[in-house]
N, C-alpha and C positions, 0 to 999 in steps of 0.2 A: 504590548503583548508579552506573556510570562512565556521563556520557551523551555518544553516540557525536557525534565530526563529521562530518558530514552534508555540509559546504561542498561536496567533491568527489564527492559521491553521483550515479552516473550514474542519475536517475529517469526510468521509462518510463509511459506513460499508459499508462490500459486502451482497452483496442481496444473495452471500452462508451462510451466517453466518447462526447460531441457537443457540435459546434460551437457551441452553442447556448447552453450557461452551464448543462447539466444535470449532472448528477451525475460530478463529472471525480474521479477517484480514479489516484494515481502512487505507486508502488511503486517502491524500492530496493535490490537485496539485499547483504548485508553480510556479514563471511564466520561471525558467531554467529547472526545475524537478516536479520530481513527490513525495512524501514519503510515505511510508509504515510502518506499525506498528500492534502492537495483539494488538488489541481493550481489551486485559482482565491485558495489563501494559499499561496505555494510559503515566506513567514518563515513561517508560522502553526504549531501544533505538528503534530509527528509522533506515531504509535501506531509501538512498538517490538516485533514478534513474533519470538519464537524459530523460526527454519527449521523444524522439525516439527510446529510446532504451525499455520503458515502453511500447508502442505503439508494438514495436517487441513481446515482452513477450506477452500481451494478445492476438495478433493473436495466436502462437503459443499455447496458453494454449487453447483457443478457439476451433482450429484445436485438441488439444487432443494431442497433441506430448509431452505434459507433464504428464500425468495421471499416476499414481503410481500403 
């Protein structure tokens, strides 16, 4: 598997995140995937998801079938 450069990735934080050093999660989309990262290691690794399977997850977390 070819792994992507990221250098120029425009990441957007999630509009959950807080000021505060909680739970900061920044998204990238690319044009096969998506990537994912803690905004608080922006070198640290990334999780690489294919666009539909991204698209599956946020319905899902939306619906609340993920909530802890």
């Amino acid at each position: 598997m070819r792994i992507p450069d990221l250098s120029h990735a425009a990441w957007r934080k999630s509009s959950r995140s807080n000021g505060a050093g909680g739970e900061c999660v920044e998204v990238a989309g690319m044009r096969e995937a998506v990537a994912v990262r803690d905004s608080k290691d922006p070198s640290g690794p990334t999780l690489r998801i294919g666009r539909s399977s991204f698209r599956d997850l946020l319905a899902r977390v939306r619906q609340g079938e993920l909530d802890l």
